[in-house]
C-alpha positions as CSV (number, residue, x, y, z in Angstrom):
1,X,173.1,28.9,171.8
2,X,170.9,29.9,169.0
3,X,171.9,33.0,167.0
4,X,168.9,34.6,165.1
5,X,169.1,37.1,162.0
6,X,167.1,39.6,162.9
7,X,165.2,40.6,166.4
8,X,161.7,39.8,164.5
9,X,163.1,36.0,163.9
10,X,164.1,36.5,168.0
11,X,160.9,37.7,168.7
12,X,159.5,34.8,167.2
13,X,161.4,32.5,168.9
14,X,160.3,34.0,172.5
15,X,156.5,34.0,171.5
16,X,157.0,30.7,170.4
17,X,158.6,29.6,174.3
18,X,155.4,31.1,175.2
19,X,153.3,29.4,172.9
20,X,154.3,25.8,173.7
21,X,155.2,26.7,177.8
22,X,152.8,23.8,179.8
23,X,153.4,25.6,183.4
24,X,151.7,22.8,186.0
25,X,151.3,22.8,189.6
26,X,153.3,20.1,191.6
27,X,153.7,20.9,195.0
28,X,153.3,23.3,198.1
29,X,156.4,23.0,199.9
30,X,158.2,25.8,202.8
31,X,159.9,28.1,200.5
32,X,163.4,27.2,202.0
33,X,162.8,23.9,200.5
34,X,162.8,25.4,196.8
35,X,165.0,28.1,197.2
36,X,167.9,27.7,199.8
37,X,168.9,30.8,200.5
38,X,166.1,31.6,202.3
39,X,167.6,29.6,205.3
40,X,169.5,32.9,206.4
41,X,168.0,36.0,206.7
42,X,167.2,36.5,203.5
43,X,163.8,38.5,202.9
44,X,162.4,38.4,199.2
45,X,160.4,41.5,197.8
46,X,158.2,42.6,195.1
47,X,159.7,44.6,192.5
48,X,163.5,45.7,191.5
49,X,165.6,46.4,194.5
50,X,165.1,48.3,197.3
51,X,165.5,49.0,200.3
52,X,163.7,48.6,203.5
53,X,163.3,52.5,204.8
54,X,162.6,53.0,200.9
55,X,160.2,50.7,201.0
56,X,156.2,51.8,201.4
57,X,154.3,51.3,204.9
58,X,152.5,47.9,203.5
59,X,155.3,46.3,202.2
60,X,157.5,47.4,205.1
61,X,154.7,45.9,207.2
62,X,154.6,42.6,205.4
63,X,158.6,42.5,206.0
64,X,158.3,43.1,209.9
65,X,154.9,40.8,209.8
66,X,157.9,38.0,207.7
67,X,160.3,38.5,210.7
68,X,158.0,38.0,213.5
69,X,156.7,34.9,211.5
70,X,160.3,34.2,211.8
71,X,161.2,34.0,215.1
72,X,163.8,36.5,214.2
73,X,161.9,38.6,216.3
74,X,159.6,39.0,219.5
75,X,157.7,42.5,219.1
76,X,157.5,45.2,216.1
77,X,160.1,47.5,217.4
78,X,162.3,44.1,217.3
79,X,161.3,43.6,213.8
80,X,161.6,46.6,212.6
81,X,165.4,46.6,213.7
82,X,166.0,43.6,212.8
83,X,164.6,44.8,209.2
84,X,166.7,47.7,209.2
85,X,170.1,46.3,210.4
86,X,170.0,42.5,210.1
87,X,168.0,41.5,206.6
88,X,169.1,41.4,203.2
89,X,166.8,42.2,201.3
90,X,166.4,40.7,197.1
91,X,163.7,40.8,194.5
92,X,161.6,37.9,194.5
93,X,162.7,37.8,190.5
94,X,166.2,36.8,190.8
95,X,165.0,33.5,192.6
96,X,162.6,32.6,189.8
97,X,159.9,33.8,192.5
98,X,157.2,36.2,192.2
99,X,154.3,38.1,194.9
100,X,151.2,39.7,194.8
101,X,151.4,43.2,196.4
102,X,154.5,43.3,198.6
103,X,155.6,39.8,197.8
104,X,157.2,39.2,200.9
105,X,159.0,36.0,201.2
106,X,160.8,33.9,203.7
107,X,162.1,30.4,204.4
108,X,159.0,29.3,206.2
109,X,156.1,31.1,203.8
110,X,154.4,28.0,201.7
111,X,154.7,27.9,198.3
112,X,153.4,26.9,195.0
113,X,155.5,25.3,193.2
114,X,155.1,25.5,189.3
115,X,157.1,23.4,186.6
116,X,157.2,24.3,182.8
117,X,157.8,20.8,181.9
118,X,158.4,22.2,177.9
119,X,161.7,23.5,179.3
120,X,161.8,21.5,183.1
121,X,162.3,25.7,185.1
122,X,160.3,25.9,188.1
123,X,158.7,28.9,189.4
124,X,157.5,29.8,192.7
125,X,154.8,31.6,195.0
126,X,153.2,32.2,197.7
127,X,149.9,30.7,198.0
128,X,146.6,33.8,198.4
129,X,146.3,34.4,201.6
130,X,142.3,35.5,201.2
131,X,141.2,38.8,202.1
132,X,141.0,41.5,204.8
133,X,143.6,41.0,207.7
134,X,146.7,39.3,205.8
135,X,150.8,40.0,205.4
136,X,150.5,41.0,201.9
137,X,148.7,44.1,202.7
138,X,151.3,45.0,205.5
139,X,149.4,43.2,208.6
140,X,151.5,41.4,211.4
141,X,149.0,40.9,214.1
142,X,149.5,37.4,215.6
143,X,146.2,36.6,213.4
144,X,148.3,37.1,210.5
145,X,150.6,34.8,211.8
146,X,148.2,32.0,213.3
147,X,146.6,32.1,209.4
148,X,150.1,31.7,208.0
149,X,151.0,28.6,209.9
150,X,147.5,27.1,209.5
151,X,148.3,27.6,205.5
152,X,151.6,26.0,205.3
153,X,150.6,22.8,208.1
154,X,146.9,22.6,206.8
155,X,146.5,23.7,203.6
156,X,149.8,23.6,202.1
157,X,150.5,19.6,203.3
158,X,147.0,18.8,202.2
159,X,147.3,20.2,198.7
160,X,150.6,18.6,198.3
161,X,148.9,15.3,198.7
162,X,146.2,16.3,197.0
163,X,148.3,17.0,193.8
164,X,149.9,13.8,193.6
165,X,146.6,12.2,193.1
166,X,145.9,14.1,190.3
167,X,147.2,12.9,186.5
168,X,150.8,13.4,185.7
169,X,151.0,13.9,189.5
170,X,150.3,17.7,189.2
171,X,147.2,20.8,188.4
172,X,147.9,21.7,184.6
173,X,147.3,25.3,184.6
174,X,147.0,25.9,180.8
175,X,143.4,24.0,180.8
176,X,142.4,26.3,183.4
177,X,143.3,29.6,181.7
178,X,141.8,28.8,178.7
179,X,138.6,27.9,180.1
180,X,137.8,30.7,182.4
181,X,139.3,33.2,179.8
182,X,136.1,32.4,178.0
183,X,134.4,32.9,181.3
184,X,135.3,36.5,182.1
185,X,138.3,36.2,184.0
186,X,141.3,38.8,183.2
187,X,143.1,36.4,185.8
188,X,144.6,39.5,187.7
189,X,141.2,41.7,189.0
190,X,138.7,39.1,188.0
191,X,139.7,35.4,188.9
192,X,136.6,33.9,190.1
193,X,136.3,31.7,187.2
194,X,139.8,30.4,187.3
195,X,139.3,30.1,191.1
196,X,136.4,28.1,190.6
197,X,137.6,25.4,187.9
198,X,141.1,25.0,190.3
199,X,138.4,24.0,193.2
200,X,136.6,21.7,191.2
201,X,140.1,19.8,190.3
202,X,141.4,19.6,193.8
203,X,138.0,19.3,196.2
204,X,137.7,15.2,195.1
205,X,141.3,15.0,195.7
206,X,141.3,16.7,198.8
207,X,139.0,14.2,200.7
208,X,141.2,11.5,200.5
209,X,144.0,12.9,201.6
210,X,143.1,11.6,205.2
211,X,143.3,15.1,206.6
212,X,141.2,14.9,209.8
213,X,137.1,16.5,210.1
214,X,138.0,19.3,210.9
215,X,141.1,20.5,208.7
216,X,139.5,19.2,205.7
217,X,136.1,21.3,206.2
218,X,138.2,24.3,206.5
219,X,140.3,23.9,203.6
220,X,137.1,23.1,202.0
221,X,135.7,26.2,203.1
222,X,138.9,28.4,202.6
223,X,139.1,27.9,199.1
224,X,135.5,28.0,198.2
225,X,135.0,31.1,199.7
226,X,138.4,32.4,198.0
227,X,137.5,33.9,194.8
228,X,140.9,35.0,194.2
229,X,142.7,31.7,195.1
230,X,144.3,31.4,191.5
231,X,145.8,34.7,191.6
232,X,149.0,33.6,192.7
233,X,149.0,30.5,190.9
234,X,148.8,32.0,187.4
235,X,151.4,34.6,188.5
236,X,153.5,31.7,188.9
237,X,152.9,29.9,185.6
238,X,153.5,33.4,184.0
239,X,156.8,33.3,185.4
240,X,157.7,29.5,184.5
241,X,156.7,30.8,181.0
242,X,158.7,34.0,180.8
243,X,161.7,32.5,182.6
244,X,162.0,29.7,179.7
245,X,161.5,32.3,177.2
246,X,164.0,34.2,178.5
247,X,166.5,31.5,177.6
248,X,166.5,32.7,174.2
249,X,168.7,35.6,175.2
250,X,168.2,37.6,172.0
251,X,165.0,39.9,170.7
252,X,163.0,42.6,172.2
253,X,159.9,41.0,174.1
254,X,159.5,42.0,177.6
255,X,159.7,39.2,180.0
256,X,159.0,40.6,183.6
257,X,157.0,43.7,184.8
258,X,157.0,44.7,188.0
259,X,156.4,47.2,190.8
260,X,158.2,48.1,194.5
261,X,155.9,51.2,194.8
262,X,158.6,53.5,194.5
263,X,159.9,51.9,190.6
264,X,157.8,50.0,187.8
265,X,160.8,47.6,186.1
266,X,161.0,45.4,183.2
267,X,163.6,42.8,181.6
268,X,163.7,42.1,178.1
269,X,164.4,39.0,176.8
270,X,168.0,40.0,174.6
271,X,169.2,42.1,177.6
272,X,169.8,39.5,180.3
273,X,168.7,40.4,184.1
274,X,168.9,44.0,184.0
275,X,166.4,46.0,185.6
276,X,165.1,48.7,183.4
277,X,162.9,51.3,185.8
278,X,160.8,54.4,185.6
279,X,158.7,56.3,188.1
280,X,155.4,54.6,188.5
281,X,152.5,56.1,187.2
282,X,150.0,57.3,188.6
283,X,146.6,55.0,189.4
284,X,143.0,55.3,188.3
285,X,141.6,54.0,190.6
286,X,137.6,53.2,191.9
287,X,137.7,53.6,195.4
288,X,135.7,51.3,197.9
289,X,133.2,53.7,199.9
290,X,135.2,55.9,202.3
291,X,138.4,56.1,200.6
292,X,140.2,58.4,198.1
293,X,143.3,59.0,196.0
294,X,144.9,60.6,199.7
295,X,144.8,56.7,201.0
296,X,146.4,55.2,198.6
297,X,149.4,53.8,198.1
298,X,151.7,53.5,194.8
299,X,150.9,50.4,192.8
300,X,153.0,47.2,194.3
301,X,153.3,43.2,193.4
302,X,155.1,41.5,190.9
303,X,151.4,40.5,189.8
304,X,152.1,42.9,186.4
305,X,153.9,39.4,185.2
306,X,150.2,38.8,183.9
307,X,150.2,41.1,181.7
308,X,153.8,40.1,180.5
309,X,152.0,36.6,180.1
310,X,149.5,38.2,178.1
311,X,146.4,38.5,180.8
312,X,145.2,41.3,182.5
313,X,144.4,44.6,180.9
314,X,145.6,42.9,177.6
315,X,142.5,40.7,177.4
316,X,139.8,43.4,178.7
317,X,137.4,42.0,175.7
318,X,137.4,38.7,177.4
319,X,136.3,40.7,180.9
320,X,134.1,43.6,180.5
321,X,133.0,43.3,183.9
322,X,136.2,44.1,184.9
323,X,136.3,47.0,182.3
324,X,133.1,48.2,184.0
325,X,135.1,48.6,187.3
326,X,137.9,50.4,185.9
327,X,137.1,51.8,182.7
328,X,137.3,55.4,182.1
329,X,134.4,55.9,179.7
330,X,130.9,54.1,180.2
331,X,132.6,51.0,181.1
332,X,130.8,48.6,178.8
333,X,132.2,46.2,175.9
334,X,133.2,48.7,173.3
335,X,135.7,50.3,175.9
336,X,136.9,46.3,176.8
337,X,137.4,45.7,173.3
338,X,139.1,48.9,171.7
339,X,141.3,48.3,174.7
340,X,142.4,45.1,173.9
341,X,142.5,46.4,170.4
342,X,145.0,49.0,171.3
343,X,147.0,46.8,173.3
344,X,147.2,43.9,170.4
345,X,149.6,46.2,168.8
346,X,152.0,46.2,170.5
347,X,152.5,42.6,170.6
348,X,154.2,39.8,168.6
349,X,152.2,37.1,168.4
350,X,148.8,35.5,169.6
351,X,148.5,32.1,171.2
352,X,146.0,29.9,169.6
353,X,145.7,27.5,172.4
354,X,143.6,30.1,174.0
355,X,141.0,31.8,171.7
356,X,138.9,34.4,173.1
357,X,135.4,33.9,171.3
358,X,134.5,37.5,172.1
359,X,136.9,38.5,170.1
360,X,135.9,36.4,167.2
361,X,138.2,33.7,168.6
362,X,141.6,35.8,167.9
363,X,144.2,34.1,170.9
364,X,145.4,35.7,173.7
365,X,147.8,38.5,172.9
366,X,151.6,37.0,173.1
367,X,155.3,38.6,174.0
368,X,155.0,42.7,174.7
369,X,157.6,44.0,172.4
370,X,159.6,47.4,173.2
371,X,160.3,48.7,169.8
372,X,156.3,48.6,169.4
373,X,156.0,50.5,172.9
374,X,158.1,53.0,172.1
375,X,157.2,53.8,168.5
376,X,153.6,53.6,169.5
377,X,153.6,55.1,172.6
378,X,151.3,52.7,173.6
379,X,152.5,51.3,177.4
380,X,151.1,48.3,178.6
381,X,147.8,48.5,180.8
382,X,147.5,46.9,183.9
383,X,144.5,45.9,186.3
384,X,145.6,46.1,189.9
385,X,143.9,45.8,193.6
386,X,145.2,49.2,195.0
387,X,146.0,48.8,198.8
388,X,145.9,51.5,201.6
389,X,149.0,53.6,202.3
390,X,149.8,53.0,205.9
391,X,150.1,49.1,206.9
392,X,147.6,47.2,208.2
393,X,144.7,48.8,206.3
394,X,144.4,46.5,202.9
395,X,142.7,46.9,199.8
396,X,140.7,50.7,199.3
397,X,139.8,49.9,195.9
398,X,140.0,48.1,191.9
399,X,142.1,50.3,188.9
400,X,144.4,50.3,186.0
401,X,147.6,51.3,185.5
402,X,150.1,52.3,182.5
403,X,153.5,50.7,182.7
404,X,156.0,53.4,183.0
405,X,157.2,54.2,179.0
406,X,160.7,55.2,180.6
407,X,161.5,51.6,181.3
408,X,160.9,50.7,178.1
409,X,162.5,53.7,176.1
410,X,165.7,53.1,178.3
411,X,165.4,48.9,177.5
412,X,165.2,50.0,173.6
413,X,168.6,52.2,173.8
414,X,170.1,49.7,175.3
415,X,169.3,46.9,173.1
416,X,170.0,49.3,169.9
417,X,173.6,49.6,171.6
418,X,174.2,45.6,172.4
């Protein structure tokens, strides 16, 4: 193991894991095939631990929606039961796994799988579901189900042919990411562009998978009609990134953020696996027509790891449409950029592999560091879908979020007494 003479030479070392991380796409498997222990009952989450009755009516809903998906149960009262008396329950996090909203995850869920080949980790996700009726937003309707099992014996088996006709036998995802981030994408609210470019790459491969008619036209459609198809995806390279830089095990740079909607959570790259959480704070938040602050629910998903990567609210500049939805002010490109401004200091680094030419070219802000949080008091800011309180409902509307500066105080006392 390395030992490093200072945290800024650590620091260093972490952004440059970041730096060189080439996070590719090669394969859409069941997630018991990846990770094992989801052969029992073993339900993953979004989020540091908790537990099921602490758990908020989406995300509860997406874990009885998991069950019935199961077979480990016949009706919702079933479920719920079996939820409450039968499940364990873990953060997707400890498996190298991550979620968009409630992140449920089981055995038979399809996911993407991502490889890092710098370092050779995996990561792992599942695949976006689309909009409207699906588990991540707490629905478990035998729709929900029917789309699941079309997406893991349709989709899922015809992108994992489709991938191995592709160079290197996988999607590299860094191409993508630096492409549509000069296309507006913030890759966590806006990721139509990224979306887009992953479509173009896979469609030709797609048709010769010898899918029949039918399945292929509605893959084809499903993912031209999914603007926010590469969400997941780029959650997933974040984490193949963060996990290798992790594995310097020394410095200050925050390597997961995350939310259960009762905790946010971070881990820091010299402190190991523990969680560090605060309360969450609270959303600000552009509701769709109908809806108000009294229908929504706390901020979920382990989908803040884009900002750890260094997307999201950190690159507003390279997204002022996005700023126009949730900015505070007017909403135009002197808000985007002064917040990306802000946010650059309290980074260490800036990856040159992805200028941003609204921002005359500077790269995409690298490795969140604590000690800059703290003495700043600048937290992280993070663009979120904000979902309805009560399962079932979905998304009410587009906002931002601070990371809660307890999390990262608490990570800083702890690292000065290591």
């Amino acid at each position: 193991m390395a030992t490093y003479s200072s945290v800024d030479e650590a620091n260093a070392a972490v952004a440059q894991k970041i730096i060189d991380a080439q996070p590719r796409l090669v394969d859409v498997v069941p997630a018991k095939t990846v990770i094992p222990a989801l052969d029992e009952r073993l339900l993953l989450h979004a989020g540091p631990p908790i537990a099921f009755e602490d758990m908020p009516g989406p995300v509860q809903g997406a874990a009885i929606g998991a069950a019935l998906f199961e077979g480990w149960a016949q009706d919702e009262a079933a479920a719920r039961r079996v939820c409450s008396e039968e499940v364990q329950f873990a953060p997707n996090n400890d498996f190298h796994a991550v979620g968009a909203m409630g992140g449920i995850l089981t055995g038979s869920i399809p996911v993407f799988v991502v490889e890092n080949t710098t370092q050779g980790n995996r990561a792992y996700t599942s695949m976006h579901e689309g909009e409207g009726k699906v588990l991540r937003f707490g629905v478990y309707d035998e729709s929900v189900g029917d789309h699941l099992v079309w997406m893991r014996d349709v989709l899922g088996a015809g992108l994992s042919e489709a991938l191995k006709l592709l160079p290197g036998g996988g999607l590299a995802v860094n191409p993508i990411l630096a492409q549509a981030v000069t296309m507006g994408d913030d890759f966590h609210v806006r990721i139509m562009a990224a979306s887009s470019l992953m479509f173009r790459e896979l469609a030709p491969k797609l048709v010769r998978v010898g899918m029949p008619q039918e399945q292929i036209e509605s893959v084809l459609e499903f993912l031209a009609g999914n603007v926010n198809f590469f969400l997941t995806l780029g959650m997933a390279a974040g984490k193949a990134t963060l996990d290798a830089a992790a594995t310097v095990n020394a410095g200050s740079v925050v390597t997961c953020m995350t939310r259960n909607g009762r905790e946010f959570a971070i881990r820091v790259s010299g402190l190991g696996d523990r969680w560090f959480t605060g309360p969450e704070e609270e959303l600000d938040t552009l509701y769709f027509p109908g809806f108000t602050d009294a229908d929504a629910c706390p901020d979920c998903g382990d989908s803040a790891i884009v900002e750890a990567y260094g997307f999201g609210g950190l690159v507003a500049v390279a997204a002022p449409a996005v700023q126009q939805l949730v900015g505070t002010g007017e909403g135009g490109f002197a808000e985007a950029l002064a917040t990306s401004e802000e946010q650059s200091e309290i980074v260490v680094a800036d990856n040159p592999n992805m200028p941003i030419p609204n921002w005359d070219f500077k790269g995409v802000p690298v490795g969140i560091d604590i000690r800059k949080v703290v003495s700043t008091g600048i937290a992280p800011l993070i663009t979120t879908a904000v979902m309805h309180k009560e399962a079932g409902i979905g998304m009410v509307g587009i906002g931002k979020v601070r990371a809660s500066m307890p999390c990262f105080t608490s990570a800083l006392e702890a690292l000065a007494g290591a």
